[in-house]
C-alpha positions as CSV (number, residue, x, y, z in Angstrom):
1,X,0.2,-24.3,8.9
2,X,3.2,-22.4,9.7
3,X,3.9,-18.9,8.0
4,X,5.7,-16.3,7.5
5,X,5.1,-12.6,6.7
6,X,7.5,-10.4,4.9
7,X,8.0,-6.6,6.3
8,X,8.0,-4.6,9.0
9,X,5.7,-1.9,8.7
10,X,2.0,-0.9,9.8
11,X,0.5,-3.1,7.2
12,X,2.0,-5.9,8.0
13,X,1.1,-5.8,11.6
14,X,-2.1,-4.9,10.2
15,X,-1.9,-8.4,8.1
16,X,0.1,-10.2,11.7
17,X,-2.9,-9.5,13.6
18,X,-5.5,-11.0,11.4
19,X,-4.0,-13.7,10.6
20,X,-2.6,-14.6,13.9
21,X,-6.6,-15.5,14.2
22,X,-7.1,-18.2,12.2
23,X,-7.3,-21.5,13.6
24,X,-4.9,-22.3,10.1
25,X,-2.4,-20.5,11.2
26,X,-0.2,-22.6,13.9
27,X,2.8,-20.3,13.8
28,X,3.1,-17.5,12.2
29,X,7.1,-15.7,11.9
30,X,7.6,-12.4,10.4
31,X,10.8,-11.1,8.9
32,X,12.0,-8.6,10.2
33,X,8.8,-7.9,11.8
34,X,8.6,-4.6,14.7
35,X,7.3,-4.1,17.9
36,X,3.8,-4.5,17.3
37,X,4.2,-7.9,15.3
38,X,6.3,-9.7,18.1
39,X,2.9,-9.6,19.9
40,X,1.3,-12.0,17.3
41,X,4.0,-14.0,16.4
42,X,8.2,-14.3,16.4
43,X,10.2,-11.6,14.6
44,X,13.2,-13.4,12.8
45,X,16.5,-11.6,11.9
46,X,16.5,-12.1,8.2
47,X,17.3,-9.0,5.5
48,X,13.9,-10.2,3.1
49,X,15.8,-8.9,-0.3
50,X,18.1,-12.0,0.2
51,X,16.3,-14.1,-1.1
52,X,18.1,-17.6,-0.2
53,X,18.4,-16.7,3.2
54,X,14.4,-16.1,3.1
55,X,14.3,-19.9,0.8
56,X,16.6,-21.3,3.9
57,X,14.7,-20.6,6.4
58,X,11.5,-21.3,4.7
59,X,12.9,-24.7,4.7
60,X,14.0,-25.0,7.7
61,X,10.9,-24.1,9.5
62,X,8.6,-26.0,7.7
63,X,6.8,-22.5,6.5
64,X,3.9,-23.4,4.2
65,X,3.1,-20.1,3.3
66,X,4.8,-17.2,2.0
67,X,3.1,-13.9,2.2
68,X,4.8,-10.9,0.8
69,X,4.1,-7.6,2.1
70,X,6.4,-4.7,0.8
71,X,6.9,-4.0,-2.8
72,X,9.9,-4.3,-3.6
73,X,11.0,-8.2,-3.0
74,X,8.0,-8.9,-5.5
75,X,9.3,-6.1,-8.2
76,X,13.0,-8.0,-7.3
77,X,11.1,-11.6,-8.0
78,X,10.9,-13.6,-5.1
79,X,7.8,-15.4,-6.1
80,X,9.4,-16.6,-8.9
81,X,12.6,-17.4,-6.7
82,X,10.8,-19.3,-4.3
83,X,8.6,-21.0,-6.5
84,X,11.7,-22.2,-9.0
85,X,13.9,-23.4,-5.8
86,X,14.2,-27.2,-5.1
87,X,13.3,-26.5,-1.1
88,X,10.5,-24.5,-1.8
89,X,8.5,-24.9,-4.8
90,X,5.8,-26.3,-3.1
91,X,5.5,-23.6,-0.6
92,X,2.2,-21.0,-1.4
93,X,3.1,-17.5,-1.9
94,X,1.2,-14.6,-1.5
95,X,2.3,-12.0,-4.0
96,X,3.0,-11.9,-8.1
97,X,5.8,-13.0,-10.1
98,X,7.9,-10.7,-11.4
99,X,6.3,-9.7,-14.6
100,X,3.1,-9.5,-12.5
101,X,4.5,-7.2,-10.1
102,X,5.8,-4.6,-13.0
103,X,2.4,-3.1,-12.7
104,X,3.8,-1.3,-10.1
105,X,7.7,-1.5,-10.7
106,X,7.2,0.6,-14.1
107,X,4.7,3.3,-14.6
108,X,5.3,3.1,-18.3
109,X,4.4,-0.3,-18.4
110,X,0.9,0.3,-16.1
111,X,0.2,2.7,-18.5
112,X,0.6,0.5,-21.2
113,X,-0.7,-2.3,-19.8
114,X,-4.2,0.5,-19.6
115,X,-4.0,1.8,-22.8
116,X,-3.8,-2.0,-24.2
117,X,-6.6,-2.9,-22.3
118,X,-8.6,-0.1,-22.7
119,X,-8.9,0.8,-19.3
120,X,-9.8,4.4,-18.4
121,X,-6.6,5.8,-17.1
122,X,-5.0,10.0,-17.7
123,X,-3.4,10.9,-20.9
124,X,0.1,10.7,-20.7
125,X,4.1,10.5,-22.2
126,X,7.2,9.0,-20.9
127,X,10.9,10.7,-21.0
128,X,14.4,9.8,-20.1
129,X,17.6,12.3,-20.0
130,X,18.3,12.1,-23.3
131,X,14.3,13.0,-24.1
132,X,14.2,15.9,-21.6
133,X,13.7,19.0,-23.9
134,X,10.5,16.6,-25.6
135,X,9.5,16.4,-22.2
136,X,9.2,20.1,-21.7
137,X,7.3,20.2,-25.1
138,X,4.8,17.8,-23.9
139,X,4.6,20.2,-20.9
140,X,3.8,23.1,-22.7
141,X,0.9,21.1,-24.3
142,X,-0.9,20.3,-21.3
143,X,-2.9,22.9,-18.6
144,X,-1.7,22.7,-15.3
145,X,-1.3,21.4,-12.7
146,X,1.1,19.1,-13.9
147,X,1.2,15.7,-13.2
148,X,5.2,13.9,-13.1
149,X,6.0,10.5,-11.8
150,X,8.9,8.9,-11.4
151,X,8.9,5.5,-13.5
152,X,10.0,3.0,-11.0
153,X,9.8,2.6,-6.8
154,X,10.2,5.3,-4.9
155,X,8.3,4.6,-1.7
156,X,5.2,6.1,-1.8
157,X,6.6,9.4,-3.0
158,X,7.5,9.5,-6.6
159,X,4.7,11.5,-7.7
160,X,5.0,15.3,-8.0
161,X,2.2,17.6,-8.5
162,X,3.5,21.2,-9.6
163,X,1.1,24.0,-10.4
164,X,3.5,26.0,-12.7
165,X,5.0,25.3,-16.4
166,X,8.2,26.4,-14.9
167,X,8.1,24.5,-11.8
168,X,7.1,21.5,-13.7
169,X,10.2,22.2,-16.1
170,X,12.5,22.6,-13.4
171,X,11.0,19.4,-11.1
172,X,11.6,17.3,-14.8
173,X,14.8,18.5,-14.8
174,X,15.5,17.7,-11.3
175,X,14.2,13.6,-11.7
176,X,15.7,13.1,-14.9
177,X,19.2,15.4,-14.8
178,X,20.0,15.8,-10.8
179,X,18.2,12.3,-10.3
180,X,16.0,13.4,-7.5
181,X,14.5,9.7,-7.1
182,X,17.5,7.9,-8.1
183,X,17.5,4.8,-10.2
184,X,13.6,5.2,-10.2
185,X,13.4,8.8,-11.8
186,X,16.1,7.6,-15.3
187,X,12.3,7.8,-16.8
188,X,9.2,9.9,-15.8
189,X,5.8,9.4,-16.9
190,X,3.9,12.8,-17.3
191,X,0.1,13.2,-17.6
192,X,-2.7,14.7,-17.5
193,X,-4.6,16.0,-14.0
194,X,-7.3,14.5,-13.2
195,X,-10.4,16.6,-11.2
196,X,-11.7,14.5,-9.0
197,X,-11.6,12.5,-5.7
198,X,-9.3,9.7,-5.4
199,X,-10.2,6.4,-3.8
200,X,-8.2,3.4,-3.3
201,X,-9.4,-0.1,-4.0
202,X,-7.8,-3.7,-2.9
203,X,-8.5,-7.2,-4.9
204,X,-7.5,-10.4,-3.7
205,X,-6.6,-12.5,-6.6
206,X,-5.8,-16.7,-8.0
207,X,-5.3,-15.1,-11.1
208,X,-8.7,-15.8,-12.6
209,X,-11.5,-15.2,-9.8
210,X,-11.7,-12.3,-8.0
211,X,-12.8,-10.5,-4.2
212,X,-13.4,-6.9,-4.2
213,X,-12.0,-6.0,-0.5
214,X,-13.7,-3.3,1.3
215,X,-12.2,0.2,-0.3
216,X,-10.5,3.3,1.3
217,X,-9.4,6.7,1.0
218,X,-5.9,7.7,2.2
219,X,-4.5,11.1,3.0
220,X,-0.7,11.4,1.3
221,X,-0.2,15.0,1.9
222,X,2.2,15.5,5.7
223,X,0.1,18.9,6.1
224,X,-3.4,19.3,7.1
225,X,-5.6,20.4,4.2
226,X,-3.6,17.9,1.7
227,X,-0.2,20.1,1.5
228,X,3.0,20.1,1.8
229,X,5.0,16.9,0.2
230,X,4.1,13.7,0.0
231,X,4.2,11.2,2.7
232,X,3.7,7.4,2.7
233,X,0.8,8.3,4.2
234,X,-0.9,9.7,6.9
235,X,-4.3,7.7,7.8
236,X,-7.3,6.6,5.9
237,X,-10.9,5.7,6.0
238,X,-12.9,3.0,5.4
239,X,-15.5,2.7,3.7
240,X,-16.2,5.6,1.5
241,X,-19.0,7.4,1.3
242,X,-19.3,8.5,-2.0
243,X,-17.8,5.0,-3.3
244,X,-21.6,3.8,-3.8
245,X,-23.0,1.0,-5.5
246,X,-23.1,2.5,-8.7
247,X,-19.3,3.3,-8.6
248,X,-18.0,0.9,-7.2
249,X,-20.2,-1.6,-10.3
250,X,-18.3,0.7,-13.2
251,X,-14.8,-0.1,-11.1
252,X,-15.6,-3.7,-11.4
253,X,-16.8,-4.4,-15.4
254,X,-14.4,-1.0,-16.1
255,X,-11.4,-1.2,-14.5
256,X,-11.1,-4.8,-12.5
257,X,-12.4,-7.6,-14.7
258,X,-10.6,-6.0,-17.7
259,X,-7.4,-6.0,-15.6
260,X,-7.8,-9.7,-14.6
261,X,-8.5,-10.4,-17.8
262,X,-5.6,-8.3,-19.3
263,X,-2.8,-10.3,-16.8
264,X,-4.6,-13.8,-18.4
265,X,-3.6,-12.4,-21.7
266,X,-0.2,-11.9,-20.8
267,X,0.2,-15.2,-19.5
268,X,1.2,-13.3,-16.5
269,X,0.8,-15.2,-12.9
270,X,-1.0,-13.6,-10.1
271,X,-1.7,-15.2,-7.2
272,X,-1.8,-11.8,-4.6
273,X,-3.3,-8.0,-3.7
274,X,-3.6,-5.7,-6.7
275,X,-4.2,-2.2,-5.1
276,X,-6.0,0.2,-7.4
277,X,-5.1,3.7,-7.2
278,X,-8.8,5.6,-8.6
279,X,-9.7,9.2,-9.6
280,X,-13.6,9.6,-9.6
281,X,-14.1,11.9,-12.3
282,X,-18.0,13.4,-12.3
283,X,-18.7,9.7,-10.9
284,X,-16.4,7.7,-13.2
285,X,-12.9,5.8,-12.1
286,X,-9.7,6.3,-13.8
287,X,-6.9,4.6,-12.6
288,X,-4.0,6.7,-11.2
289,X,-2.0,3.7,-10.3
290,X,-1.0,0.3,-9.8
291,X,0.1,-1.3,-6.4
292,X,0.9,-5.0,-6.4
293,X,0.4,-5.5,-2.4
294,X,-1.6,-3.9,-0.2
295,X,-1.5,-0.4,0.7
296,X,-0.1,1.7,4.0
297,X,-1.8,3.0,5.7
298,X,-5.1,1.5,3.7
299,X,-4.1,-2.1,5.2
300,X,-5.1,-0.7,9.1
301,X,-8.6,0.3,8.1
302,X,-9.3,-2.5,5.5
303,X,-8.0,-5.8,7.5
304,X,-10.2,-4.6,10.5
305,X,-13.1,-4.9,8.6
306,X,-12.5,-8.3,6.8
307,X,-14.7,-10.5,9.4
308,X,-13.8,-13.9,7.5
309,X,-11.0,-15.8,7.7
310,X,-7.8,-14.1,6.3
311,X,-5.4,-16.8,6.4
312,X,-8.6,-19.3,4.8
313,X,-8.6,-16.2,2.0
314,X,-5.2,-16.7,1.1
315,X,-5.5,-20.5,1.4
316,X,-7.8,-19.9,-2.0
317,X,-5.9,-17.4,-3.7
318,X,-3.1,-20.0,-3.4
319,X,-5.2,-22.7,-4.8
320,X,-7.0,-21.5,-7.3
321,X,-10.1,-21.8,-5.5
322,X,-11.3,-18.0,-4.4
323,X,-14.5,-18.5,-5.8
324,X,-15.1,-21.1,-3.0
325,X,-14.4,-18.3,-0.5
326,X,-17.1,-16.0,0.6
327,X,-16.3,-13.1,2.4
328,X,-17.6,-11.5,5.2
329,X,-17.1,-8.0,5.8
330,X,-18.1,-5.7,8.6
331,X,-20.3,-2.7,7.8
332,X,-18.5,0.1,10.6
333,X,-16.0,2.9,9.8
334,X,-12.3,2.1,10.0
335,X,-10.6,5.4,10.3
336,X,-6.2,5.7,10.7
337,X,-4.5,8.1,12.2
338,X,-0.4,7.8,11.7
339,X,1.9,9.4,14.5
340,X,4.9,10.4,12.5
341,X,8.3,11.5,13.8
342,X,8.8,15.5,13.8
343,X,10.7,16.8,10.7
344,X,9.1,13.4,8.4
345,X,9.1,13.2,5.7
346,X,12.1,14.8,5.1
347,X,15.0,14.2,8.2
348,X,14.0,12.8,11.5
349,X,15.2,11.2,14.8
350,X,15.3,7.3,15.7
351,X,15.3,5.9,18.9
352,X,12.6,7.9,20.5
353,X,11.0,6.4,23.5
354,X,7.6,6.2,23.2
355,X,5.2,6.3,26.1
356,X,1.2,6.6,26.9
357,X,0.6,3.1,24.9
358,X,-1.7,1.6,28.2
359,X,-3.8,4.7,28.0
360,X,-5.3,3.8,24.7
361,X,-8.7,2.6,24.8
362,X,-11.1,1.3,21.6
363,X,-8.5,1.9,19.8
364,X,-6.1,-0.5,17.9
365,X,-2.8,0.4,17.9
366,X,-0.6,-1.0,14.9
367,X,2.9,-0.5,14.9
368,X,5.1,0.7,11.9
369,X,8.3,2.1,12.6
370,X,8.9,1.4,16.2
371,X,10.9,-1.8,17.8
372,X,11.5,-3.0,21.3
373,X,14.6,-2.0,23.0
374,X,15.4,-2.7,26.4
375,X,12.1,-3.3,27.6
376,X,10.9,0.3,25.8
377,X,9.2,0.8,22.6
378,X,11.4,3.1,20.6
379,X,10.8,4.5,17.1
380,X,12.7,3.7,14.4
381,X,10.9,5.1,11.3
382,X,8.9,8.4,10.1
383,X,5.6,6.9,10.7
384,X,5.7,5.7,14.0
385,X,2.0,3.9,14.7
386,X,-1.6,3.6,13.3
387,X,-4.3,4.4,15.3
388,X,-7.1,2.4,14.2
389,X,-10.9,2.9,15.9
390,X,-14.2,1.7,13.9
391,X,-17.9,2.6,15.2
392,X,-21.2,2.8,13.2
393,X,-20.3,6.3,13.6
394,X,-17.7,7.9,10.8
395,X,-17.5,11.1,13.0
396,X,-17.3,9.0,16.5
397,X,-14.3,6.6,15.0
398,X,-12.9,10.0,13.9
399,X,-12.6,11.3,17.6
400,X,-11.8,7.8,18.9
401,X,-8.5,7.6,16.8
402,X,-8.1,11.4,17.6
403,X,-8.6,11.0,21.5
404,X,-6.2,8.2,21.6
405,X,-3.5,9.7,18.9
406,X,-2.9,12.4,21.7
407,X,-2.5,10.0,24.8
408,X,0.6,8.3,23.1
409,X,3.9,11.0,23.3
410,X,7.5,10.7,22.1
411,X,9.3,13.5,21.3
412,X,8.4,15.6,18.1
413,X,5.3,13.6,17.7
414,X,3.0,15.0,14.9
415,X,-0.5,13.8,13.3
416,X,-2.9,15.4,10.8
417,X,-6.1,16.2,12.5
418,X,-8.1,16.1,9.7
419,X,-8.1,12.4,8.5
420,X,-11.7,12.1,7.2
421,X,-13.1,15.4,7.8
422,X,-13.5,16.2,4.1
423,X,-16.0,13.0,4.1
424,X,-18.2,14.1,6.5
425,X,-21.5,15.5,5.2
């Protein structure tokens, strides 16, 4: 079948690369794709938030799959878009409908969504402008550190984490007054702080069955140690260690067949990814988040370890029919490293020529914000590639990704050398 992929960063090359695999994929387009997904299948021109020109050419090419991979075209409704257009109802799409993907397009509604559903999530309150000085009551009530997060998208980065009363005063003021996120920060969810480890895990979903993907742990933080701000992220692992068995059993009955169950009850349709953003507390989950796709830079250590047939997975999810899919996944380590441009995630450079690529060995390179110009791979966003490397060995794929990370060079370069260290027994 023909595809085609929406996005252009390291998850979707992450996705490009699998799926460019399957014997059911005969072409596979992604829009606007970047350097590394031209290598699995033809980048087209097309602005993905314009939804007829993605319908048209949908139609045009005879594309029998839609998979979605950013956010923000599924918060904006292109599922339901495609799916209520005359040339391209019939087409599968990979991704919610719009009330589907408000899981992760409001925090107040997640948290409502949890609290309805009784699924374990942090305490919390939500405030706009006019509610700010309740806000800073509801501050006062709570211990620090103080959780705030902006209510709507804000790429990865919406989430502030202040130690102080008064710097958690003055950051409210700053997302509600000086609207520090934009159109995302008119309301911000505060709650609680959870203790505890975080842990991300990925479903694929019809709607009614369900496949627990392997799970990972990503590193947010742009400075070694977990500080400084927030990034979109700077590597992960996969699997993790202390996501045994018995945790990963209470995720299922606590947190993911309640929130299947919870969508069905909402008559809401979901036929995609839900990525589950977990605190373990003492060995129980709590939710920290919703994410309606699949996560950066989680995608580059998760899709190398699905061993079945990606594209076949889909297929079901499509359909219906997931429970006549049975996964295969590969028991290594998957660990990320991100190169990120110098000065990210605040200002950086573009157009950065980018050289050493050849010299990587055992190591999968996927790109994220860098495109082909002139016969040069340039960068053209804050996190520049993945370095992927999986062994039997969590401490070996660790120095793999490491080894390579330094062989590739363009100006300002920077990486966190400590992706996975704080796993390691």
């Amino acid at each position: 079948m023909n595809i085609l992929l929406l996005g252009s960063g390291g998850r979707e090359h992450a996705l490009a690369w699998k799926m460019d695999q399957s014997p059911l994929c005969s072409k596979l387009f992604i829009a606007p794709g970047n350097a590394g997904t031209r290598l699995c299948g033809t980048n087209v021109d097309i602005n993905i938030s314009d939804f007829n020109a993605v319908a048209g050419f949908v139609a045009e090419n005879n594309v029998q799959m839609v998979v979605v991979g950013p956010e923000d075209p599924l918060v904006n409704g292109i599922t339901d878009f495609l799916k209520q257009d005359e040339k391209t109802r019939g087409v599968m799409v990979i991704g919610p409908d719009k009330a589907g993907a408000t899981l992760e397009g409001s925090k107040e509604f997640a948290k409502e969504f949890m609290t309805k559903y009784n699924i374990p999530t942090a305490a919390y309150k939500s405030f706009t402008a006019e509610s700010y000085e309740e806000g800073v009551d509801f501050l006062e009530t709570l211990k620090p550190p103080y959780v705030l997060k902006a209510d709507g998208l804000a790429a990865g980065k919406g989430v502030v984490i202040v130690n102080s009363l008064d710097g958690a005063i003055d950051t409210l003021k700053q997302m509600l007054k000086n609207k520090a996120f934009g159109k995302a920060s008119e309301k911000v969810v505060i709650e609680e702080f959870l203790q505890g480890i975080e842990v991300s895990v990925f479903v694929a979903t019809d709607g009614k069955n369900w496949i627990l993907l392997p799970e990972a742990k990503d590193y947010k933080r742009i400075g070694e140690g977990d500080t400084g701000p927030n990034t979109g992220g700077m590597g992960a692992v996969s699997p993790v260690p202390f996501a045994d068995t018995n945790f990963l059993e209470k995720v299922k009955t606590r947190i993911i067949q309640p929130t299947i169950d919870g969508l069905n009850k909402e008559h809401i349709t979901y036929k995609g990814f839900i990525f589950v953003g977990l605190m373990s507390v003492n060995g129980d989950p709590y939710v920290i988040e919703y994410n309606v796709r699949m996560g950066d830079p989680e995608t580059e250590v998760v899709v190398p370890r699905i061993n079945s047939d990606l594209v076949e997975m889909m297929q079901h999810m499509s359909l219906g029919t997931l429970n006549e899919y049975i996964p295969v996944f590969c028991p290594e380590f998957a660990v990320t490293v991100m190169l990120v441009s110098g000065g990210y995630p605040g200002n950086y450079e573009k157009g950065l020529e980018i050289s050493g690529l050849d010299a990587v060995e055992g190591s999968q390179l996927f790109f994220a914000g860098a495109i082909g110009k002139d016969e040069k791979t340039v960068t053209s966003g804050g996190r520049v590639i993945a370095v992927t490397s999986m062994h039997s060995s969590m401490e070996k794929a660790i120095r793999m990704s490491m080894e390579n990370a330094e062989k590739i060079t363009f100006s300002n370069k920077f990486f966190r050398k400590d992706i996975g260290k704080d796993l390691k027994n």
